[in-house]
N, CA and C of each residue as an Amber inpcrd file, in Angstrom:
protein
   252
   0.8170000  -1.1890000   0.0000000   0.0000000   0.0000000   0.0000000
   0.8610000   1.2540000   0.0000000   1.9620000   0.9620000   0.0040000
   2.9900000   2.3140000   0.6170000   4.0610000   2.9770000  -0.4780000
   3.2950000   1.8890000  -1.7160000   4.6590000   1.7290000  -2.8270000
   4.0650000   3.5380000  -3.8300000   4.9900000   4.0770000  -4.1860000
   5.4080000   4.8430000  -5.3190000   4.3040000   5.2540000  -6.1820000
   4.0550000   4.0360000  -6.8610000   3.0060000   3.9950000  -7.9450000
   1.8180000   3.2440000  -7.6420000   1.2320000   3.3530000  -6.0570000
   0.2940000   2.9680000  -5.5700000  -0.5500000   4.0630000  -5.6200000
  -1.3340000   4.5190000  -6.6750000  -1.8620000   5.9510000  -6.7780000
  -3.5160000   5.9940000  -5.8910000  -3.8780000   4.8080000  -5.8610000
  -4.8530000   4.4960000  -5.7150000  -5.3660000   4.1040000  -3.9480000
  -3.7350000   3.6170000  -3.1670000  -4.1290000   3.0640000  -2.2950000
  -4.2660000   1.6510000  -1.8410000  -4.7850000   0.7760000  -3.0660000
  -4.7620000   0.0870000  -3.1370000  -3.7820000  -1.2180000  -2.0700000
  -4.8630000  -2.1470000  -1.7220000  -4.2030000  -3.4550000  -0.4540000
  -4.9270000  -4.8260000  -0.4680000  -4.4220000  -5.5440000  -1.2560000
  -5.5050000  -6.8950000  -1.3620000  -4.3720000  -8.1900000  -1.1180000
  -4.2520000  -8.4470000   0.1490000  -2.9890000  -9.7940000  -0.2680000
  -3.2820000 -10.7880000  -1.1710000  -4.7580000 -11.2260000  -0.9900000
  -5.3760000 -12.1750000  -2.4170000  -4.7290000 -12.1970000  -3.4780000
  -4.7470000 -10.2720000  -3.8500000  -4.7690000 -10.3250000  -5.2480000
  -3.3310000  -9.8230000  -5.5570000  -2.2020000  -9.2520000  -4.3350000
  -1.1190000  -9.6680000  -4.6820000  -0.1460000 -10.9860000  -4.6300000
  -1.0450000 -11.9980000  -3.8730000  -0.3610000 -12.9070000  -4.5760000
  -0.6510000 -13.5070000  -5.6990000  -1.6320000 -13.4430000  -6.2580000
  -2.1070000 -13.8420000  -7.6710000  -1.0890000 -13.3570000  -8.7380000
  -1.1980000 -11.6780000  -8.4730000  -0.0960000 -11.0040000  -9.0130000
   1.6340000 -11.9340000  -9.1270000   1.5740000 -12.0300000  -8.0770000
   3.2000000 -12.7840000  -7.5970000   3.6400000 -13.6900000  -8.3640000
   2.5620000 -14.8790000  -8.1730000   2.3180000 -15.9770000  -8.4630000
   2.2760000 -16.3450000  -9.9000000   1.4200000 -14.8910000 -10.7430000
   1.2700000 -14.8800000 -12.1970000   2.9340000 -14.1850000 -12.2470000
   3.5710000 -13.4590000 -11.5320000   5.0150000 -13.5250000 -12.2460000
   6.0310000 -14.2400000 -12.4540000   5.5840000 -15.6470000 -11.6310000
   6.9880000 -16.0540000 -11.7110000   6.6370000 -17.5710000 -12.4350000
   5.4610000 -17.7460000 -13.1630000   4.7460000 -18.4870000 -14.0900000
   5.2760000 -18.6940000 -15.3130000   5.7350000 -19.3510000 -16.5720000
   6.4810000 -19.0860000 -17.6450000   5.2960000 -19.5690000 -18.5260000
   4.3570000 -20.1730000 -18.0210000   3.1310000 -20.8130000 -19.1810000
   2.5530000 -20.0360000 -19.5320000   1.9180000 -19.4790000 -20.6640000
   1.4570000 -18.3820000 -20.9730000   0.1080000 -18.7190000 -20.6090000
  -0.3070000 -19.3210000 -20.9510000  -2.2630000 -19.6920000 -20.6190000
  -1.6600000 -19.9660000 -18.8160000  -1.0880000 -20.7320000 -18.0260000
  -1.5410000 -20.4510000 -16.8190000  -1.0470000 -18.9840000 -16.4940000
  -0.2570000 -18.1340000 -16.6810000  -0.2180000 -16.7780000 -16.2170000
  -1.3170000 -16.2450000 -16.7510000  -2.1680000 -16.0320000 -17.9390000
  -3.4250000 -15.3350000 -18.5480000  -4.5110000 -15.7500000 -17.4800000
  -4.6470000 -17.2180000 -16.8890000  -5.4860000 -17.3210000 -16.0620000
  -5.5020000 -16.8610000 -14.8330000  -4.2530000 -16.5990000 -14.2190000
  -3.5760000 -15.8750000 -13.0460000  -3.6130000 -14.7290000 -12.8260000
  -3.5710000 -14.1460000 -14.1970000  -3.9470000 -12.2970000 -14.3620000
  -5.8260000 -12.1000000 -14.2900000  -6.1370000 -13.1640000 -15.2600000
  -7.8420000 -13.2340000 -14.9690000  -8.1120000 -13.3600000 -13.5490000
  -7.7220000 -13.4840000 -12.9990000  -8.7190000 -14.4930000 -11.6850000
  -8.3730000 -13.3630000 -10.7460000  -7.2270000 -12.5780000 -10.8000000
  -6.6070000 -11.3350000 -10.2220000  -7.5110000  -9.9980000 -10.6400000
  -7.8740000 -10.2090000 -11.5720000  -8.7510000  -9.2220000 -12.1820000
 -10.3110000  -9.1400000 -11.5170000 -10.8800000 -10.2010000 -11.9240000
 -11.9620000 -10.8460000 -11.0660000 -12.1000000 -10.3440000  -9.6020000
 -10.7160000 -10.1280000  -8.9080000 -11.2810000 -10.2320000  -7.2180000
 -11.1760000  -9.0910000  -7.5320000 -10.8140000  -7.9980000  -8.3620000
 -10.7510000  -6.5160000  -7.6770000 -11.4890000  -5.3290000  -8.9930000
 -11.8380000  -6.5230000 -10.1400000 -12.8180000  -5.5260000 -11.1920000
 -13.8510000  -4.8290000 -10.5200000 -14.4390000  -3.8820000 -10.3700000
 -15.7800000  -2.7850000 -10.4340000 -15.9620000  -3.0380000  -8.5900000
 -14.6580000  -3.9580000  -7.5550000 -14.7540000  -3.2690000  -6.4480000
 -14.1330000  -2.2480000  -6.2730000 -13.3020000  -1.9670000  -6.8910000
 -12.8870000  -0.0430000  -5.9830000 -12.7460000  -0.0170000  -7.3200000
 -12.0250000   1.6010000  -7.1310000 -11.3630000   2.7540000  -7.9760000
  -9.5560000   2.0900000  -7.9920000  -9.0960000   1.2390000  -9.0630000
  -8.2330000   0.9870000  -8.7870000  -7.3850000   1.1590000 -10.4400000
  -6.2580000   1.7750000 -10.5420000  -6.2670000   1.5660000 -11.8870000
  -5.0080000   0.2510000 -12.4860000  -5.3300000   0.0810000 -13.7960000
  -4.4330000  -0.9780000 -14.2440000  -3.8750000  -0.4240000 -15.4140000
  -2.8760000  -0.6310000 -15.6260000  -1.6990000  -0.8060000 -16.2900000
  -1.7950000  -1.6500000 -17.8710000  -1.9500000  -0.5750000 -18.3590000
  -2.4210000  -1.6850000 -19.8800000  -0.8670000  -1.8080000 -20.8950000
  -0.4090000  -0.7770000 -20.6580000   1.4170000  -0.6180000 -21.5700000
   2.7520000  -0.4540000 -20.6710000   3.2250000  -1.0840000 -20.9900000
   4.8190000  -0.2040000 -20.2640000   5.9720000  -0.2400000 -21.3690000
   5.9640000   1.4440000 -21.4120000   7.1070000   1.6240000 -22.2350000
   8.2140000   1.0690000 -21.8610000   9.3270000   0.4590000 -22.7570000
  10.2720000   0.1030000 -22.8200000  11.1350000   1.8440000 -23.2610000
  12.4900000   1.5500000 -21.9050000  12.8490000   2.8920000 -21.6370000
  14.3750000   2.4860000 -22.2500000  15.0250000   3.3100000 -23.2400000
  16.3830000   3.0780000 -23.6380000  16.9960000   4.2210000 -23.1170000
  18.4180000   4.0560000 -22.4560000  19.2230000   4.8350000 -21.6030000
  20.5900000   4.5150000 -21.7200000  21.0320000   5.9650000 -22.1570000
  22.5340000   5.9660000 -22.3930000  23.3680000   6.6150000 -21.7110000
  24.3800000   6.1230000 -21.2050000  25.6250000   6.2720000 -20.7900000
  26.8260000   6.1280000 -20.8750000  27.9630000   7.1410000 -20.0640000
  29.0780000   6.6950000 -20.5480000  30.2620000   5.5940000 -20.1880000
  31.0550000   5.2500000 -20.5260000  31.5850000   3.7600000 -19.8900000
  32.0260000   4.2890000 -18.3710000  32.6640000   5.4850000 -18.4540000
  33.2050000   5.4460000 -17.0510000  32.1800000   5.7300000 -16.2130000
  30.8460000   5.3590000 -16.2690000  30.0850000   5.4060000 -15.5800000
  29.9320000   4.2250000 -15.0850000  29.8630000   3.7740000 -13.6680000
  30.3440000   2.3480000 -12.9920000  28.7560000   2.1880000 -12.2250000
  28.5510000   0.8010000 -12.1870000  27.2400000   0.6890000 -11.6080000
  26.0690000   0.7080000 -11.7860000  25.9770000   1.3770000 -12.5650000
  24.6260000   1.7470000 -13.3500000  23.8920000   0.1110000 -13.5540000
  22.5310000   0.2560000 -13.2330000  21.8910000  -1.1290000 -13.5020000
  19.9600000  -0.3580000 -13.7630000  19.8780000  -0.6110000 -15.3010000
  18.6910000  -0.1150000 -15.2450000  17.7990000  -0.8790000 -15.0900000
  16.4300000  -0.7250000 -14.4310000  15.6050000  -1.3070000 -13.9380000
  14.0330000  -0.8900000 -14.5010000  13.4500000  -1.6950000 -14.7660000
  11.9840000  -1.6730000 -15.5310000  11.0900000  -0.7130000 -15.5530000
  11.0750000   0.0250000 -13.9820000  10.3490000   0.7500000 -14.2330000
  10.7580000   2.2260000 -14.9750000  11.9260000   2.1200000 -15.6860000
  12.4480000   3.3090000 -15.8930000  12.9010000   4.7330000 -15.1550000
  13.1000000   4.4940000 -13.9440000  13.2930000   5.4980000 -13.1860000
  15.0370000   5.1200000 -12.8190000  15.4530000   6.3000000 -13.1380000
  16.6720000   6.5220000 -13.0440000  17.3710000   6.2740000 -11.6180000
  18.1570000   5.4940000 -11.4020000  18.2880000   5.4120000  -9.5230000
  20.0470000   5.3870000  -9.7160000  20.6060000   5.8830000  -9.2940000
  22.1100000   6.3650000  -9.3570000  23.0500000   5.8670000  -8.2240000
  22.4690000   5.1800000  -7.3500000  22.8170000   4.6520000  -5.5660000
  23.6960000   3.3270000  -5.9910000  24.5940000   3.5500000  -5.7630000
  26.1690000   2.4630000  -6.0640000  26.8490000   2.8870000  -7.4690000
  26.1810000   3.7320000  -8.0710000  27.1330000   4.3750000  -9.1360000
  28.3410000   5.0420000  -9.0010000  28.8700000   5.0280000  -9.7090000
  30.4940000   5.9900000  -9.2710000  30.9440000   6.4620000 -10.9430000
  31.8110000   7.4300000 -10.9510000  32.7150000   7.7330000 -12.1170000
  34.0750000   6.8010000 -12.2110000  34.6350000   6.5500000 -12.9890000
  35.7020000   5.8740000 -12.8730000  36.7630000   6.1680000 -14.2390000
């Protein structure tokens, strides 16, 4: 409930482990059913929003830039980086 891009508030352990559970799934029909059934417990009960795209973020740097590890959600995080 406390995360960043929790715009909503949003707190269902149900339906984050469904979430969880559909990530670490490699079958495509059982993750589609995992995202369904996740959908199901929390469609038209609240105001919650979902996530239909995520841009893929390309980011350049220079070599003596040490550390750098980009991460999905595209937000730039610089913490163990160094110049070198």
């Amino acid at each position: 409930m406390r995360g960043s891009l929790n715009t909503t508030g949003s707190c269902d352990e149900a339906v984050d482990a469904l979430l969880n559970k559909a990530r670490e799934v490699t079958d495509q029909a059982q993750r589609a059913a995992l995202y369904r059934e996740a959908i199901d417990k929390f469609a038209g009960q609240r105001r919650n929003v979902i996530y239909l795209y995520h841009q893929n973020y390309i980011v350049a740097y220079p070599r003596s830039l040490k550390g750098y590890k980009a991460v999905p959600d595209g937000l730039i995080r610089i913490k163990g980086t160094s110049w070198q």
